[in-house]
PyMOL CGO cylinders between C-alpha atoms (Angstrom):
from pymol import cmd
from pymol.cgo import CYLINDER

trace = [
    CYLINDER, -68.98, -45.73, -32.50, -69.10, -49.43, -30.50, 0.3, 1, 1, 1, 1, 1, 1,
    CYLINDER, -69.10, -49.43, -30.50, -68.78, -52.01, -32.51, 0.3, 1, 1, 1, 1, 1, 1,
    CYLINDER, -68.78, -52.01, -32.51, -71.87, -53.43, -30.97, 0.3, 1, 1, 1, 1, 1, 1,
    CYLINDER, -71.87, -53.43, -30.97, -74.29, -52.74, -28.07, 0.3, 1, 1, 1, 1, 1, 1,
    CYLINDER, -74.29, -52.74, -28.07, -72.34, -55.53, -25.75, 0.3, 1, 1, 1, 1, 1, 1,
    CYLINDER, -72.34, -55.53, -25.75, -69.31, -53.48, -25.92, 0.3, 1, 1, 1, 1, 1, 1,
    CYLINDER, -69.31, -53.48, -25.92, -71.16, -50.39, -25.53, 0.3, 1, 1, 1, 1, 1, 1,
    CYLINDER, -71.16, -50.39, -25.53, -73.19, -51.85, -22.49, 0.3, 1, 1, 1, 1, 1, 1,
    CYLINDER, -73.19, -51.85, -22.49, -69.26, -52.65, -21.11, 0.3, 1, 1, 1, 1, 1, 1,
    CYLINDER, -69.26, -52.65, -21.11, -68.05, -49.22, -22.03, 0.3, 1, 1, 1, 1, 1, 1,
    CYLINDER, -68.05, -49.22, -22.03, -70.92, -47.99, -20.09, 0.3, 1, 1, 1, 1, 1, 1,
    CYLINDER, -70.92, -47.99, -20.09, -70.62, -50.00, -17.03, 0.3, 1, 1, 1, 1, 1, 1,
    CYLINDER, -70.62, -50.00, -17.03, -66.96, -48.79, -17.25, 0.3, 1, 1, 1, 1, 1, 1,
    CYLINDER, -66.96, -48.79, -17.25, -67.55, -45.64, -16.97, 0.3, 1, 1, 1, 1, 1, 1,
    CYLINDER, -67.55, -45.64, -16.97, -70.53, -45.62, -13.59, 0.3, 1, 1, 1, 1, 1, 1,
    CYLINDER, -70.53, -45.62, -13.59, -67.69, -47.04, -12.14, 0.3, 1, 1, 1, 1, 1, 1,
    CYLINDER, -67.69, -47.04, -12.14, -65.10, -44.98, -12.47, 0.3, 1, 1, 1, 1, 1, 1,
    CYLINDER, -65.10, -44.98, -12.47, -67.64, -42.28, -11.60, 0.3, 1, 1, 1, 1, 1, 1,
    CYLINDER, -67.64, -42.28, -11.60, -68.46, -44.25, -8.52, 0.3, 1, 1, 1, 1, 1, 1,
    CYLINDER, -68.46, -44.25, -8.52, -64.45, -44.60, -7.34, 0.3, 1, 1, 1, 1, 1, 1,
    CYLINDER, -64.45, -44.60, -7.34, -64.04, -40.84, -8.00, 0.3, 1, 1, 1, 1, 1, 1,
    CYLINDER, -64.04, -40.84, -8.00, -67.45, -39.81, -5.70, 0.3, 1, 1, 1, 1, 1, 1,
    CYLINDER, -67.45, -39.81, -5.70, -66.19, -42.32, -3.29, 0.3, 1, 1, 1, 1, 1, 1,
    CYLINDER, -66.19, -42.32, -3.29, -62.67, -40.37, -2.86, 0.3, 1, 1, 1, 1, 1, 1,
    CYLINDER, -62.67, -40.37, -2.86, -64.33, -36.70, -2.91, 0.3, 1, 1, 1, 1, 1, 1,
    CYLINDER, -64.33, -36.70, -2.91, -66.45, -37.86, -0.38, 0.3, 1, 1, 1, 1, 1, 1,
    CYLINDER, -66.45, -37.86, -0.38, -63.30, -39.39, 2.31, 0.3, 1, 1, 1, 1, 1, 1,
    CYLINDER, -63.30, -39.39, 2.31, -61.20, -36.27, 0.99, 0.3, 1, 1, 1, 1, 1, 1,
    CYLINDER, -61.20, -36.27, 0.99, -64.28, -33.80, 2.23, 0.3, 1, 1, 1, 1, 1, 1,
    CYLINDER, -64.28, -33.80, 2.23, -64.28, -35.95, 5.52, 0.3, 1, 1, 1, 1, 1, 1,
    CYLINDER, -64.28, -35.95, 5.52, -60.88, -35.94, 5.86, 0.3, 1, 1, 1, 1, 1, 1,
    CYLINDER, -60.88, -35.94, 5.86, -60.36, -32.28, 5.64, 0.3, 1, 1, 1, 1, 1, 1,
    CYLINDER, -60.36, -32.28, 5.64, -63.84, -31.58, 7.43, 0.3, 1, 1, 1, 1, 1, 1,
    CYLINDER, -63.84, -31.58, 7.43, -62.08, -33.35, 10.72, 0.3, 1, 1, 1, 1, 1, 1,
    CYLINDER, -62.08, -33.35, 10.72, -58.55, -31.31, 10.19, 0.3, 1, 1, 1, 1, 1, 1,
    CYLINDER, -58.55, -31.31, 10.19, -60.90, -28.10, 10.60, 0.3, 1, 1, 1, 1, 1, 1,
    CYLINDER, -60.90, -28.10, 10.60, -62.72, -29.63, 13.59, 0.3, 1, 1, 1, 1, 1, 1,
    CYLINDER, -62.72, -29.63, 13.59, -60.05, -30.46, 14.97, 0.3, 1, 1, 1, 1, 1, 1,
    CYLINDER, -60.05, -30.46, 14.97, -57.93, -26.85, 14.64, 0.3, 1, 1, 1, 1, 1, 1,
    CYLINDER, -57.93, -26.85, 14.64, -60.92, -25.60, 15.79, 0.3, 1, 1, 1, 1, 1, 1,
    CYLINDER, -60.92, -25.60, 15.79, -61.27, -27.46, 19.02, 0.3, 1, 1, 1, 1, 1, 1,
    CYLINDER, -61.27, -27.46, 19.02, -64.09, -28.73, 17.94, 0.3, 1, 1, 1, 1, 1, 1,
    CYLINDER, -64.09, -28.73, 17.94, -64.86, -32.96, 18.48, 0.3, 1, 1, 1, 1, 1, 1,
    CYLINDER, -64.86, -32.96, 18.48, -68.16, -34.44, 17.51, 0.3, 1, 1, 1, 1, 1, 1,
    CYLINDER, -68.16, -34.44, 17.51, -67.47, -37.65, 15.61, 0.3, 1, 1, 1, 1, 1, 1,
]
cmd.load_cgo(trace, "trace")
């Protein structure tokens, strides 16, 4: 499929990054609407 393995190493790397950037966002979106609960809840523990 690559044309060789340094392309396929790249292609790789690519891709644990992307995976990376799209954990990191779950994880502030999950935050983000963990604190809107909190906070319609009354409750503040940060």
């Amino acid at each position: 499929m690559w044309r060789n393995d340094l392309e396929a190493k790249q292609v790789l790397e690519w891709t644990q990054e992307l995976k990376q950037i799209k954990l990191d966002y779950i994880h502030r979106q999950i935050i983000k609407e963990t604190c809107k609960l909190k906070e319609r809840n009354g409750v503040v523990d940060f």
